[in-house]
C-alpha angles and dihedrals in degrees: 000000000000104000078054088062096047090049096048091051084046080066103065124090091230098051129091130238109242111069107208089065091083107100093210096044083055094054092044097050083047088052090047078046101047088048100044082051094052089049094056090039089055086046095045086055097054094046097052105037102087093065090089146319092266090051096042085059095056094042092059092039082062097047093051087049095056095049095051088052091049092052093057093044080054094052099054095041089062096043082052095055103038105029106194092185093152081068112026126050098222092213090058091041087055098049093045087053090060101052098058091049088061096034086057097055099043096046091044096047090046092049083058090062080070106096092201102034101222130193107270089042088053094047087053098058095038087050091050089059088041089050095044088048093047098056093041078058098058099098086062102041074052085060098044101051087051090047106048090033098064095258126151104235111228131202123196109234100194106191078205089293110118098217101116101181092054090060109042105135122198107249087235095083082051117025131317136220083286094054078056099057095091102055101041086047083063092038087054093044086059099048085051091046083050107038073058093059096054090043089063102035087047102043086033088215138182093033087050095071097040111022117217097002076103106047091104104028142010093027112162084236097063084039085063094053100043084054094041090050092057086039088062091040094049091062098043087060090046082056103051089047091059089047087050087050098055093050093046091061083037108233134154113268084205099050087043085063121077124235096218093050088059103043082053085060103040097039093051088038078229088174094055116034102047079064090053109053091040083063088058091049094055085047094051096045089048101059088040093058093045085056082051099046084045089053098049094050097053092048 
């Protein structure tokens, strides 16, 4: 599918012919990249759990730390696509992105030093993902609210000057809310895949009500993933519409794409090194939690 839509913007007379210089098909292949990765590393932490309490503990401190680097690849990618800038200021979006990553991270590791996972303790960590996917929505809720509220979307077209204000188009010489209605009906088809998955993995149904008739089949856990996975797919899909969309009213992917949004994130090397301090922090919780289990032991 992806290697269609390079094809189809190869066609056109503006664009040019190496695909990986547009900036929004970059972000979109790192987005398909960074969720194929969170899927193997969830796979690779409930196939090797099981090896021993010490190694349980890492697995899942490197699921929680791919999906809190998924949710801020998400984030700018939206933020890349849709651009509210007349209501979000990219450098603070990017920096706020940041720090739920890390929040995320942080808040989910530490519930897992907990040897009975109570409520309170649960509800942390699930609010710590919600947190982390709300504000990685924001660029859409932006769009809504203009949309529904009578408000002229409107998109910055650069032509590599970085005064944003001088060139603000109406969306009308483009595309308007309507031309929108794709991709916020897949959007919406992903919150709601996703508002599915917390509902199982917090109510822990159907196991709840007959314990062990789901320990091969039908777990809310598995539940979770199947939903999370068309939750992803959803917004891939959301993704390549507004790319078909851009090349429909034929308009350059590079010139869509704001200069400023892409120095933040090169500058702050926001897509690295999320990553990797999300790696250290794996590496820190794990030691602190083989000083715990020690403990504990020896106790």
């Amino acid at each position: 599918r992806v290697h269609g839509e390079c094809q189809a913007f190869n066609r056109l007379p503006h664009t040019q012919s190496n695909f990986l210089a547009h900036k929004l098909h970059n972000l979109y292949l790192y987005y398909l990249l960074i969720c194929i990765l969170q899927f193997c590393t969830s796979s690779f932490a409930h196939t090797f759990n099981c090896k021993s309490i010490f190694v349980r503990h890492i697995c899942f401190f490197c699921d929680y730390a791919a999906i809190s680097t998924c949710a801020l690849v998400s984030g700018l990618v939206n933020f890349a696509f849709l651009q509210p800038y007349s209501v979000m200021e990219p450098y603070i979006y990017s920096r706020l992105l940041k720090f739920t990553a890390l929040y995320c991270t942080i808040v989910a590791c530490a519930t897992r030093f907990r040897l009975f996972l109570t409520w309170p303790y649960k509800l942390l960590r699930v609010s710590g993902f919600i947190f982390g996917y709300t504000i990685a929505c924001f660029p859409m809720l932006a769009v809504s609210y203009q949309c529904n509220n009578g408000k002229e979307f409107i998109m910055p077209v650069n032509a590599n000057n970085k005064n944003v204000s001088t060139f603000l188009i109406p969306l009308d010489n483009a595309e308007t809310c309507d031309g929108n209605a794709e991709f916020m009906f897949l959007w919406s088809w992903s919150c709601v895949f996703a508002a599915v998955a917390i509902f199982f993995y917090a109510t822990h149904l159907p196991e709840i009500l007959r314990p062990g008739a789901f320990d091969c089949l039908g777990a809310s856990h598995q539940i979770l993933h199947v939903f999370s996975t068309l939750s992803s797919i959803a917004l891939a899909l959301a993704y390549e519409s507004r790319l078909r969309k851009l090349r429909e009213n034929n308009l350059r992917v590079d010139e869509i794409i704001h200069d400023n949004f892409m120095e933040i994130m090169n500058s702050n090397l926001l897509v690295f090194l999320v990553p990797i301090i999300n790696a250290a922090l794996v590496v820190v919780f794990s030691f602190r939690m083989w000083l715990h289990l020690t403990s504990s032991v020896l106790d």
